[in-house]
Backbone bond lengths (Angstrom), bond angles and torsions (degrees), N, CA, C in turn:
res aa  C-N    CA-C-N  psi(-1)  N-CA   C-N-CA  omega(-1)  CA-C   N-CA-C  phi
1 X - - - 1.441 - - 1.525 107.36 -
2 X 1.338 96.40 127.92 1.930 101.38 177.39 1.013 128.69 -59.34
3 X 1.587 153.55 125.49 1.806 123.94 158.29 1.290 115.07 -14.40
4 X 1.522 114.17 -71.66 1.527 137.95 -171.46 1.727 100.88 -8.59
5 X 1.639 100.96 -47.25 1.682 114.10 -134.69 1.772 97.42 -96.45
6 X 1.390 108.13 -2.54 1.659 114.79 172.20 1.163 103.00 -96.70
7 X 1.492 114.88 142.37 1.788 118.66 -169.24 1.704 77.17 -138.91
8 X 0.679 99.68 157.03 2.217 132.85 -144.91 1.502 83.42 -106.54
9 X 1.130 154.95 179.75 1.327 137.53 165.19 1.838 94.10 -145.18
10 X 1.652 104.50 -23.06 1.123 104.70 163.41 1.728 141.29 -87.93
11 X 1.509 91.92 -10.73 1.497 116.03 139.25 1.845 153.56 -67.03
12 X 1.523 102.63 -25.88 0.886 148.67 -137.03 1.985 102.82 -86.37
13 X 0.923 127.35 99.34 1.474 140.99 -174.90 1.147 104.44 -110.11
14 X 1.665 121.85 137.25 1.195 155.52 -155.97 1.804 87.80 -77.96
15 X 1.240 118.33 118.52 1.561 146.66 168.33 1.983 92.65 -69.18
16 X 1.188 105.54 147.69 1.153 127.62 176.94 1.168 129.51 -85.03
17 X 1.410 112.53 -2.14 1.355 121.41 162.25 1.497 116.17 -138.70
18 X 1.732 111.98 147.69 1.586 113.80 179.19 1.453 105.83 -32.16
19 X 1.841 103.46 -72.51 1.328 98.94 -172.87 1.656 134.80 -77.01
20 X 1.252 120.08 31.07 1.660 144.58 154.26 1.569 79.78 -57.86
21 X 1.916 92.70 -82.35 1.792 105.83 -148.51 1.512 108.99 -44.93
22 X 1.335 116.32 -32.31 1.388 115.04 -174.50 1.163 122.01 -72.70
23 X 1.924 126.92 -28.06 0.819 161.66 -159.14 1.807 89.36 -72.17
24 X 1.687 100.64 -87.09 1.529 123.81 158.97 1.437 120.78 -2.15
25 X 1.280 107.99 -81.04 1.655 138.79 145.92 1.478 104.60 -23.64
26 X 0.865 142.65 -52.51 1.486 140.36 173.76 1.665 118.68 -78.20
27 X 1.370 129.21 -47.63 1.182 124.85 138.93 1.060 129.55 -31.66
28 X 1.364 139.56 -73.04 1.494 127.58 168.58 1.095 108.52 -54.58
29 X 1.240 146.50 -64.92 1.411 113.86 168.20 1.861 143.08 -2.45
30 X 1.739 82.80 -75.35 1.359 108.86 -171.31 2.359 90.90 -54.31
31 X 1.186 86.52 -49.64 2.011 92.54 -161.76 1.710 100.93 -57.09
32 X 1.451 105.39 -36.59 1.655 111.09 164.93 1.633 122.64 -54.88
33 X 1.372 102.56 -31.50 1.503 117.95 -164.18 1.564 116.97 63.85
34 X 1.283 108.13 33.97 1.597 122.36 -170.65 1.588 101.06 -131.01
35 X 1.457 122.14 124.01 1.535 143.09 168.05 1.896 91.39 -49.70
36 X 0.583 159.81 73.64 1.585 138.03 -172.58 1.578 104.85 -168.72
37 X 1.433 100.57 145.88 1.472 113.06 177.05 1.762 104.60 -80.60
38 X 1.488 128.32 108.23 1.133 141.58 158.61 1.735 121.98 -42.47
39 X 1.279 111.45 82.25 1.030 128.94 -172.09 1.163 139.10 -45.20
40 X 1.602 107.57 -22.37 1.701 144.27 165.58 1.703 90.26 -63.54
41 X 1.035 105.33 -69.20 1.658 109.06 -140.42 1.685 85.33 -68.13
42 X 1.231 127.31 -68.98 1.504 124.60 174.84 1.396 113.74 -4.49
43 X 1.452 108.94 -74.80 1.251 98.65 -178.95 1.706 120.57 -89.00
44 X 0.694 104.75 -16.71 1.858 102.54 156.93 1.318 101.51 -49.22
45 X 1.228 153.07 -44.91 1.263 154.78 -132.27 1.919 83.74 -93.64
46 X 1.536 103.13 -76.24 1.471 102.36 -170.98 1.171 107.48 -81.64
47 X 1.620 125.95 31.08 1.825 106.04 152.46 2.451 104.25 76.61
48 X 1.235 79.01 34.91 1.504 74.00 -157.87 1.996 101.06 -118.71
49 X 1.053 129.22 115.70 1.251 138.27 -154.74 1.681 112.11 -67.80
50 X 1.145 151.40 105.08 1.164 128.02 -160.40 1.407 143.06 -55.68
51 X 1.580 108.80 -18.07 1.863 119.26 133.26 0.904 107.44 -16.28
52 X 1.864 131.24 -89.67 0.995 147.45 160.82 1.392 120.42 12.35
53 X 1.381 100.17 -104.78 1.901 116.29 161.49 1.615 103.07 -27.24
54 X 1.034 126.74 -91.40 1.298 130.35 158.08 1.780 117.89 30.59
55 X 1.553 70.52 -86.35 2.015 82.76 -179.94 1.749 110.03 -89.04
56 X 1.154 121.35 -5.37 0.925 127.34 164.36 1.659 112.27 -57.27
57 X 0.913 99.81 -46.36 2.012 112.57 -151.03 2.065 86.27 -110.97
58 X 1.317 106.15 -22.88 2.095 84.63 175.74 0.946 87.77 99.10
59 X 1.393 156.43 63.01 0.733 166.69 -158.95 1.451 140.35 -118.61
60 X 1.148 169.81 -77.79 1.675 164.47 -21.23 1.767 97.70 -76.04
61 X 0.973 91.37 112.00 2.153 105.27 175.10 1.444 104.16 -28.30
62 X 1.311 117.98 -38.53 1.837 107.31 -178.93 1.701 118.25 -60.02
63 X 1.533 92.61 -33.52 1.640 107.38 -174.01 1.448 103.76 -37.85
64 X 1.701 118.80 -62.84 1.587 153.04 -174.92 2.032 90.53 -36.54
65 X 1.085 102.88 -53.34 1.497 87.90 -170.58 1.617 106.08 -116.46
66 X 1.501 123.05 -7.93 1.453 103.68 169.37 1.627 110.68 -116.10
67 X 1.652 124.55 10.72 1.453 107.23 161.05 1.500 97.84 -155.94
68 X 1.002 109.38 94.31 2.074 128.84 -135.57 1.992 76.99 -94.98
69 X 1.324 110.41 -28.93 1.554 121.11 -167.45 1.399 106.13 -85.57
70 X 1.603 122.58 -11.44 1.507 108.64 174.27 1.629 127.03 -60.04
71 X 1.424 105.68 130.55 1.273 111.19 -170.72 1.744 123.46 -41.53
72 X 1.770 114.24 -49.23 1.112 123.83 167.05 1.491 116.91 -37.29
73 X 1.152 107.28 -45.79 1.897 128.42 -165.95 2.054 76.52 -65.30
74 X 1.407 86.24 -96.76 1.637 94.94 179.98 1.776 117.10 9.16
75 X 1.597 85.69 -79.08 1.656 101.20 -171.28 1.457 105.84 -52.60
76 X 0.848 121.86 -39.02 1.907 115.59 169.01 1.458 118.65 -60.33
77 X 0.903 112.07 -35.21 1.360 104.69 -167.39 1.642 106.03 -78.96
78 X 1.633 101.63 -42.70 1.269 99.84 -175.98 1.575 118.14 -84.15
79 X 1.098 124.54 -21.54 1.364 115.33 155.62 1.937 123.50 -52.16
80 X 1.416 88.63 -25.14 1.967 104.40 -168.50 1.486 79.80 -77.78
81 X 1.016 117.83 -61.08 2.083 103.40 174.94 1.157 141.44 -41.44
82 X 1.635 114.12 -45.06 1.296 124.06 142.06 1.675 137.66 -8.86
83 X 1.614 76.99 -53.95 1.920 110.48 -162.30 1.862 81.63 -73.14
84 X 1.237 87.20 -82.53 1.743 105.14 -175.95 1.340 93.46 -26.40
85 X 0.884 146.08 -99.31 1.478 154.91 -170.56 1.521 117.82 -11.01
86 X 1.788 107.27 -64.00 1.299 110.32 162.36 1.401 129.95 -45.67
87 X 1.859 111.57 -34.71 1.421 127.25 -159.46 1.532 94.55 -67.45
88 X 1.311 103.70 -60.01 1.527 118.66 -178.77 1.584 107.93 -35.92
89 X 1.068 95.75 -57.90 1.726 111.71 -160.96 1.548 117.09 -32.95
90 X 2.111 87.53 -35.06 1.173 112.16 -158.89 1.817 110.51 -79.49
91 X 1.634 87.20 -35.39 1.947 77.43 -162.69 1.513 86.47 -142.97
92 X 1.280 127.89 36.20 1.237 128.12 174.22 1.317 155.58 49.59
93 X 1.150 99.38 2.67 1.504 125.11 -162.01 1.535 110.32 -122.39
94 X 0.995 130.82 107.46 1.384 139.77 -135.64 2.016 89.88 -87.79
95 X 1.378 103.58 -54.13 1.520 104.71 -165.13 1.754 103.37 -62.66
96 X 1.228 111.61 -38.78 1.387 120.83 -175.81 1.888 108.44 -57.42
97 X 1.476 104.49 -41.48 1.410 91.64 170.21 1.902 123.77 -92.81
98 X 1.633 105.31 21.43 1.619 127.85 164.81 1.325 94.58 -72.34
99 X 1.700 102.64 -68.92 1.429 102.11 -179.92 1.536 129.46 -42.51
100 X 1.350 106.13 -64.23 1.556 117.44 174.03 1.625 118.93 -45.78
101 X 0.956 116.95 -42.25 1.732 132.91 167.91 1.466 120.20 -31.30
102 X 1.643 88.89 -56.46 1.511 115.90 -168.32 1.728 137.56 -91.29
103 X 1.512 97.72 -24.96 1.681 139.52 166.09 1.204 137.69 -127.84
104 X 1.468 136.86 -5.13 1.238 128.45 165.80 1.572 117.16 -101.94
105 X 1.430 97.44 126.51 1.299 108.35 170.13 1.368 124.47 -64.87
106 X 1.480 126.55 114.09 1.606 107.02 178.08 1.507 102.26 -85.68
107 X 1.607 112.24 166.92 1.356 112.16 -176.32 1.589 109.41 -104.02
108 X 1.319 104.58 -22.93 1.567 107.84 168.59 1.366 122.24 -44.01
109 X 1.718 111.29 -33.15 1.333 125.41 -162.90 1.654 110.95 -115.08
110 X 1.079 120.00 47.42 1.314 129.01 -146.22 1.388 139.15 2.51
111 X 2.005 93.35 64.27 1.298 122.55 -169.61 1.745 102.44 45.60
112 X 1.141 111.81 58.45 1.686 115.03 151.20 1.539 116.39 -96.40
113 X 1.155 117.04 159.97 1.765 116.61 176.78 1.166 106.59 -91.32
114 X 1.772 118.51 137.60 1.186 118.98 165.55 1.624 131.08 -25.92
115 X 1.599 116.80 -34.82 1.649 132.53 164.52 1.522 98.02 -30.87
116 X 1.685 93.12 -74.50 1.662 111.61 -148.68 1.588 100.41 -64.87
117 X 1.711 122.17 -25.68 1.797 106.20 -178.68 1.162 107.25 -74.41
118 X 1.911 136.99 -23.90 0.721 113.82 -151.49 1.824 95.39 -98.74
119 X 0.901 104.25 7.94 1.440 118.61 -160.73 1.728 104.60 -102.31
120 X 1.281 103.59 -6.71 1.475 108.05 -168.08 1.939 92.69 -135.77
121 X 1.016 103.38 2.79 1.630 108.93 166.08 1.614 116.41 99.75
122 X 1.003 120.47 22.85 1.253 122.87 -158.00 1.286 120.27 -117.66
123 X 1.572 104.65 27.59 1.759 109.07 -170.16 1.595 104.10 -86.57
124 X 1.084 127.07 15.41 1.116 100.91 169.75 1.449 130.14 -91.18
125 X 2.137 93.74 -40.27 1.136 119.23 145.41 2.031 130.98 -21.14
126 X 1.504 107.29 -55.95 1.090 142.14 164.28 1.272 104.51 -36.17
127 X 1.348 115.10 -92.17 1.495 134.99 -175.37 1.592 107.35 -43.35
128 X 1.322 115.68 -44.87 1.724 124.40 176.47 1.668 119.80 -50.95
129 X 1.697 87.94 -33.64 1.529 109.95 -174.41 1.274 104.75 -69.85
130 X 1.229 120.87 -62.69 1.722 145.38 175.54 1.067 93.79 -20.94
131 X 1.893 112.48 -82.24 1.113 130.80 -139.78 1.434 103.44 -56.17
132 X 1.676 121.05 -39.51 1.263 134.81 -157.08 1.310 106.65 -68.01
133 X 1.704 116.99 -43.47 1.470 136.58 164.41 1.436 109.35 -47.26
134 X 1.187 121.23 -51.31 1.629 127.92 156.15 1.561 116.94 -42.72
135 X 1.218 130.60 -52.11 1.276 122.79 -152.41 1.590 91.31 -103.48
136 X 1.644 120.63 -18.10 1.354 93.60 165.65 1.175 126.81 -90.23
137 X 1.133 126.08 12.53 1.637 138.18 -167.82 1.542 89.19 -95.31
138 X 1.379 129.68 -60.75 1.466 135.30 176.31 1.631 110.87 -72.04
139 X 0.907 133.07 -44.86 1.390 129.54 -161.96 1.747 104.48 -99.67
């Protein structure tokens, strides 16, 4: 295994595009030798404290660094990708939907932040919303 292929997670600054982070996200993985979204770097990426993540995802803070593979943990993150993914989709700019993720209240959802729906189960909802914002911008 290379240096190159270890990413610092406490070093670690949000890449400018979705697929950087995903890219990233797959490297630590692979250098871990673990299928799994690296839970450090995630939220290093969006500026987000690991408390945070934590109670975000259902969590107990030890989980984050001693069972990084629990499914609950998992399902957050990868739904929070989802989101990210769609956000992007929408207006292209990968950091802009970090921001949006993390601080804008939608009003559809009684001004909650994308964080807190997906955090309270509601990404599908979410993503429907997105998409719709998508298809009316084009359609």
């Amino acid at each position: 295994m290379s240096a190159e292929a270890l990413i610092d997670p406490d070093e670690y600054q949000a890449p400018e595009t979705y697929e950087r982070f995903v890219q990233d996200l797959q490297k630590s993985a692979t250098a871990a030798g673990k299928p799994i979204i690296d839970p450090r770097l995630f939220a290093r990426a969006l500026s987000m404290d690991l408390q945070a993540l934590a109670s975000d995802a259902h969590v107990h803070r030890v989980t984050l660094s001693r069972a990084q593979g629990s499914e609950k943990l998992q399902g957050f993150l990868r739904e929070a990708l989802q989101v990210l993914r769609a956000a992007t989709d929408i207006n292209g700019d990968f950091r802009v939907a970090l921001f949006w993720f993390r601080n804008v209240p939608i009003d559809a959802f009684d001004y909650l932040t994308p964080e807190r729906l997906v955090s309270e189960g509601r990404t599908r909802d979410l993503v429907r919303y997105v998409q719709s914002l998508k298809a009316g911008a084009v359609g």
